[in-house]
C-alpha positions in Angstrom: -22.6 -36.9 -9.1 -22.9 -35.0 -12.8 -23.3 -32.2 -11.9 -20.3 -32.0 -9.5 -18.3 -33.3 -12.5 -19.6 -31.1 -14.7 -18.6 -28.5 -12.3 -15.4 -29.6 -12.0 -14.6 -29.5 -16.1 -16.1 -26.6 -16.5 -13.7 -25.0 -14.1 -10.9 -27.0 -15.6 -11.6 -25.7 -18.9 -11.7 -22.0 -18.2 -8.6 -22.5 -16.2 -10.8 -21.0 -12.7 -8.4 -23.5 -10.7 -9.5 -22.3 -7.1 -13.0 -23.4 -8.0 -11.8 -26.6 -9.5 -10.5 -27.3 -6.1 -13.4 -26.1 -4.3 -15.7 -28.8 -6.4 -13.3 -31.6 -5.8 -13.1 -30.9 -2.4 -17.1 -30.9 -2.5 -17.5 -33.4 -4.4 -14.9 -36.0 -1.7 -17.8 -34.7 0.9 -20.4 -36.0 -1.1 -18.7 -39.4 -1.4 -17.1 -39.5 2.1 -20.8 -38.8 3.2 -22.2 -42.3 1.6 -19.0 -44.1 2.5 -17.7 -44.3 -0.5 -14.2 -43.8 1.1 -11.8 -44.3 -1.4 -13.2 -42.4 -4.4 -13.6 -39.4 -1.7 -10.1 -39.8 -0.8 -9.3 -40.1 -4.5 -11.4 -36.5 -5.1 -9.7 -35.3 -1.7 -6.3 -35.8 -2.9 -7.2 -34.1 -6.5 -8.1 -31.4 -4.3 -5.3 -30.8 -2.8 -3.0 -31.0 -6.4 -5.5 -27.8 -7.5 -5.4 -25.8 -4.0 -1.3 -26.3 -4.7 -1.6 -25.2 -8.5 -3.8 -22.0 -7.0 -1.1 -21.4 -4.2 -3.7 -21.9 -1.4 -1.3 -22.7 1.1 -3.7 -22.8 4.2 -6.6 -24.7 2.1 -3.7 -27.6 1.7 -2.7 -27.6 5.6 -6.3 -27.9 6.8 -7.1 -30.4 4.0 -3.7 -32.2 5.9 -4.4 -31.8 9.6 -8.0 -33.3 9.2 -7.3 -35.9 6.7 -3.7 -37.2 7.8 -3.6 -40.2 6.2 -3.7 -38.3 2.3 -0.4 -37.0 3.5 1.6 -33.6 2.7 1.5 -31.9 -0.4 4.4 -30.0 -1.4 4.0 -26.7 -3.3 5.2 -27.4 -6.6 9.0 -24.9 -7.2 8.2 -22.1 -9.5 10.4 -19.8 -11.2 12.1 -18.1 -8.3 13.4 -19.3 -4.7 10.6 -16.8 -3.0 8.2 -19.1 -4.0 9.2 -22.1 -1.2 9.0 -19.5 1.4 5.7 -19.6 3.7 3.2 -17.4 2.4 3.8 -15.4 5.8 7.4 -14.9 5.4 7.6 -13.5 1.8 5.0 -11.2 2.5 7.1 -9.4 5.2 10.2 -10.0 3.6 8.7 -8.4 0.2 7.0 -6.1 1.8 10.2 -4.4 2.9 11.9 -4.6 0.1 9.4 -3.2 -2.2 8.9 -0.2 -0.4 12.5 0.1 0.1 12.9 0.0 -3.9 10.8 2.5 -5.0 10.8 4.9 -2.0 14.6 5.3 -2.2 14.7 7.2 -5.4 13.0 10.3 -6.9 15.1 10.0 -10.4 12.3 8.8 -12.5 14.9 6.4 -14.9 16.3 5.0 -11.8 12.8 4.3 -10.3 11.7 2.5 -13.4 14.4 0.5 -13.8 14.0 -0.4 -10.0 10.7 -0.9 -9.9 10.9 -3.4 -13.4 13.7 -5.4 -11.9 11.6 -5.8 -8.6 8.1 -6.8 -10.6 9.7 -9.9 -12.7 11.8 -10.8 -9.6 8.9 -11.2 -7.5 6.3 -12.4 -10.2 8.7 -15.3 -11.4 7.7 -14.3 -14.7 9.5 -13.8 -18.0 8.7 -10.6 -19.0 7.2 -7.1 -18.1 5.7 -4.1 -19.7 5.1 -0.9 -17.7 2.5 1.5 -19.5 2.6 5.0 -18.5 -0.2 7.5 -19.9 1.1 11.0 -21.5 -2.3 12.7 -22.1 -5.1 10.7 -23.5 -2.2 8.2 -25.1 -0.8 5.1 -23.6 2.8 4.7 -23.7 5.4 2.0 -23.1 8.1 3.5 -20.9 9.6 0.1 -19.8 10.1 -3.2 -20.4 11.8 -6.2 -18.1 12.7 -9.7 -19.6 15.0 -12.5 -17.8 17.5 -14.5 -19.3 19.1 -17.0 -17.3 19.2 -15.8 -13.5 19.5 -11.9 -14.9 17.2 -9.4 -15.5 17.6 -6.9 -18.2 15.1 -3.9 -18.0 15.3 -0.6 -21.3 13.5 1.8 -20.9 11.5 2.8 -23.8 9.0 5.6 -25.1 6.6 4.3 -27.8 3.1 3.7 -28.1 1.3 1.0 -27.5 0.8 -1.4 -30.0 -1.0 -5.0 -30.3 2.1 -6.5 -31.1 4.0 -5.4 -28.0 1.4 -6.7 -25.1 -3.0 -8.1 -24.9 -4.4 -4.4 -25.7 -7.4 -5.7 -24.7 -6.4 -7.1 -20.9 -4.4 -3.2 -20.9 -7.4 -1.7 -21.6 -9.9 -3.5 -19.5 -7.6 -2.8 -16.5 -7.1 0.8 -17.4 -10.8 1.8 -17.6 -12.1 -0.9 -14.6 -9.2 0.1 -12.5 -9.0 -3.4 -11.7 -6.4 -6.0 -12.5 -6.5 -8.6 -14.9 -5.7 -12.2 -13.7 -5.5 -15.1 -17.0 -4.1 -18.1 -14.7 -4.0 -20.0 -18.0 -4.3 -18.0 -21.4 -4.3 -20.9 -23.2 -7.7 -22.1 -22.4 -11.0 -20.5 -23.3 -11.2 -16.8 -21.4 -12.6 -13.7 -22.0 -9.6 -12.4 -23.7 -8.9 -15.5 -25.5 -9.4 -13.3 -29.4 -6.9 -11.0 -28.5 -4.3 -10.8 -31.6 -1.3 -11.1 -29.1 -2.3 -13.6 -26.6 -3.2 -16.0 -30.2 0.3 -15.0 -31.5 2.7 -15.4 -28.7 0.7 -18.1 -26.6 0.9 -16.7 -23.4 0.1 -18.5 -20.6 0.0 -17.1 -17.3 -0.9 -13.2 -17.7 -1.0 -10.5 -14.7 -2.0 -7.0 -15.5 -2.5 -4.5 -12.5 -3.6 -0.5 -13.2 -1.5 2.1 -11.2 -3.5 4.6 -9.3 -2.9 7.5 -7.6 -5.5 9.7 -5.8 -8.1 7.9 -8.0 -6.2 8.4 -11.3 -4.7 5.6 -13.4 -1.7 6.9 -14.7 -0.8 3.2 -16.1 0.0 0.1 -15.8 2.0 -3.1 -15.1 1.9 -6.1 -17.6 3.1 -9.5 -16.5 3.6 -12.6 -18.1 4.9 -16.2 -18.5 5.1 -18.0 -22.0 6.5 -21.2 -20.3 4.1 -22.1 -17.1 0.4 -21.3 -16.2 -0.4 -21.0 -12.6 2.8 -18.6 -11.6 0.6 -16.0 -10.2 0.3 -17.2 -6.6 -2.0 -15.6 -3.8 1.0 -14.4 -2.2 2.9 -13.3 -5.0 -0.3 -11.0 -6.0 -0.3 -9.5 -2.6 2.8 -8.4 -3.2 2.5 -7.0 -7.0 -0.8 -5.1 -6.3 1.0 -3.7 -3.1 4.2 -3.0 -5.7 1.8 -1.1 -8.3 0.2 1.3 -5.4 3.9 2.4 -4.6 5.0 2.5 -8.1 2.0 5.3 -8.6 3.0 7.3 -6.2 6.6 7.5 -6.3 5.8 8.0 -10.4 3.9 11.0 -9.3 6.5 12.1 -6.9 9.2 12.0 -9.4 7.4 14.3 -12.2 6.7 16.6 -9.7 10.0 16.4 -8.7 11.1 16.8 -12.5 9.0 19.4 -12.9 10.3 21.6 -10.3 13.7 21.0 -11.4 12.9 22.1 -14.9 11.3 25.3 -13.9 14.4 25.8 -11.5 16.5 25.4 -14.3 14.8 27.9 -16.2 14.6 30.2 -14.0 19.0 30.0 -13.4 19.0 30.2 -17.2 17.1 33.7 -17.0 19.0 35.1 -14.2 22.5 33.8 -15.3 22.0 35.0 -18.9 21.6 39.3 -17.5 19.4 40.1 -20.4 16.6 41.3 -17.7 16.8 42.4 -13.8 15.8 39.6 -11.9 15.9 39.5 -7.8 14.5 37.1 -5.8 13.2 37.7 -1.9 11.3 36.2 0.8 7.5 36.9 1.6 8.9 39.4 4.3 10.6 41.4 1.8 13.8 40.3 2.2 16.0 39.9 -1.1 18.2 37.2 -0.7 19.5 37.0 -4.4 20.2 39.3 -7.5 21.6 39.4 -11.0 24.3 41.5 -12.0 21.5 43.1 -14.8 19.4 44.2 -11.5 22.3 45.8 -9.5 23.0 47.7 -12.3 19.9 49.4 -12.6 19.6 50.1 -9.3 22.8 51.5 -8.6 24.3 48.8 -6.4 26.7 46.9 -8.5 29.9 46.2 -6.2 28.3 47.1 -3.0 28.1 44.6 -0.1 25.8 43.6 2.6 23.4 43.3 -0.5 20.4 41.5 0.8 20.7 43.4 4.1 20.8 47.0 2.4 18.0 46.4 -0.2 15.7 44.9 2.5 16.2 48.1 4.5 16.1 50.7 0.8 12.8 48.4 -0.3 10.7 49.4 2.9 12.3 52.8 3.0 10.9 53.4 -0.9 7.6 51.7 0.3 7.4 54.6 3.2 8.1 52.0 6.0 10.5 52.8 8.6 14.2 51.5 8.3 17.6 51.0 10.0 20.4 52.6 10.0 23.4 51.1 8.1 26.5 51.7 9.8 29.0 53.8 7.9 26.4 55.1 5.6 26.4 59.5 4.9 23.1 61.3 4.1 24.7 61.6 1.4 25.5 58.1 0.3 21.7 57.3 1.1 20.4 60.1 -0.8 22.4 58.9 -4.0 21.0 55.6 -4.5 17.1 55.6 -2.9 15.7 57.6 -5.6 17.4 54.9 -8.0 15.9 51.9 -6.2 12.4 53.8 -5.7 12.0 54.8 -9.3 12.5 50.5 -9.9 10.3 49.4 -7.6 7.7 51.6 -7.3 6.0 49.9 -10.2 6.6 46.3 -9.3 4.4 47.4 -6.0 
């Protein structure tokens, strides 16, 4: 009988609520099983109150359907309405809408903003931080608080610092690549030193790393300063599922960024004619020139102009070409040995 009591402080005291449950419920076996009846009903029922604090929805049915007479449990309301859904139904229903949100965009301020307003709506929590690395630095580029029924989410760019979020929960999930789960940060845990957590007196803390292709390129900081426990099996399901699409719709929006930028470079060069630029296919066929190009090759004002410099590039190559319809020997010898002189050394 100590020992199971012992067991079931010592998980009450490090806030490990599922295996405060489990001892209770072990301990009402141990009772039942000298027919000590009502102290294993009284253990029973504590059971119960701590699979409901965990979110272990199944745990309090089967605890219900074998022991009718303790009667239902209720899930106790959190923070949002998702929360008195079954387990089943706001998996699917999340489910969708997550990958909805962060699939639909490839604008990297849109997606943050998106994928911030998603994380505190489905968390219940009061506010988020979204880390992003930029070389060997970690960098805030978002953060999400409520107010009300509202969410608010600015995006930011600034280092990480103890004062903004639990550097050392960030950091243990960025090198593990596993999340970080403080049901209760008030209590004793392995964190408990950390400058921020002591300051701000957090209580319920979620950290999850974002990987893509085994990289952690960041990650997503939860909490609640008002209620421990907020961090449901369900609701986790949902974040860690959250956090994998977040990584790879980040990735998929700085690639995406980066070919735009070298895009735009490359319409700044051509636009600006300070050099002749031309651009073909990997049959040879030159689909688009700058002004600066036509002029050194004699074709400035002629037409058909991808046609007739496909046809002149193999001819100055030696290949065999077409004939272009209304064009004189005369015509053609005027402008090959233009265009052959240019290209020659690009060859």
């Amino acid at each position: 009988m100590r020992l199971y009591e012992q067991a079931i402080r010592s998980a009450r005291d490090n806030g490990f609520v599922q295996n405060e449950a489990i001892a209770y419920e072990r301990a009402s076996e141990f009772y039942r099983g000298r027919r000590f009846d009502q102290i294993a009903d009284l253990y029973l029922s504590n059971a119960q109150h701590a699979y409901v604090r965990w979110g272990g929805d199944g745990q309090v049915r089967q605890l219900g359907e074998k022991y009718p007479h303790l009667g239902k449990e209720e899930a106790a309301p959190g923070p949002t309405s998702t929360l008195a859904m079954p387990a089943e139904q706001l998996d699917l229903a999340t489910v969708i809408k997550v990958s909805q949100a962060v699939s639909g965009t490839i604008v990297r301020e849109k997606l943050l903003i998106i994928l911030m307003r998603t994380a505190i709506e489905q968390a219940g929590v009061e506010r988020g931080l979204l880390v992003l690395a930029r070389g060997t630095e970690q960098r805030i580029a978002a953060e999400a608080t409520t107010s009300g029924d509202s969410v608010s989410v600015e995006l930011r760019d600034e280092p990480v610092t103890p004062a903004a979020l639990p550097h050392s929960v960030v950091n243990h999930a960025l090198r593990t690549g596993e999340g970080v789960l403080l049901d209760d940060a008030a209590v004793e845990n392995p964190f408990a030193a950390d400058p921020y957590l002591k300051q701000h007196q957090a209580r319920a803390v979620l950290c999850l790393p974002l990987i893509n292709q085994a990289q952690r390129i960041g990650a997503l900081y939860l909490e609640n300063n008002l209620t421990p426990g907020v961090f449901t099996p369900a609701r986790i399901t949902v974040l860690k599922l959250l956090a994998s699409q977040a990584a790879s719709a980040l990735e998929n929006t700085r690639l995406y960024r980066d070919l735009a930028e070298r895009e735009a470079k490359i319409r700044r060069l051509v636009d600006a004619d300070i050099i002749g630029i031309f651009i073909c296919d990997f049959e040879g066929a030159i689909f688009e020139a700058n002004d600066a190009f036509l002029r050194l090759v004699g074709y400035e004002g002629k037409t058909h102009l991808g046609w007739a410099l496909r046809r002149d590039f193999g001819r100055c190559l030696g290949e065999r070409g077409s004939p272009y319809e209304g064009e004189s020997e005369h015509e053609r010898q005027a402008y090959q040995p233009n265009l052959r002189s240019f290209l020659r050394p690009l060859i």
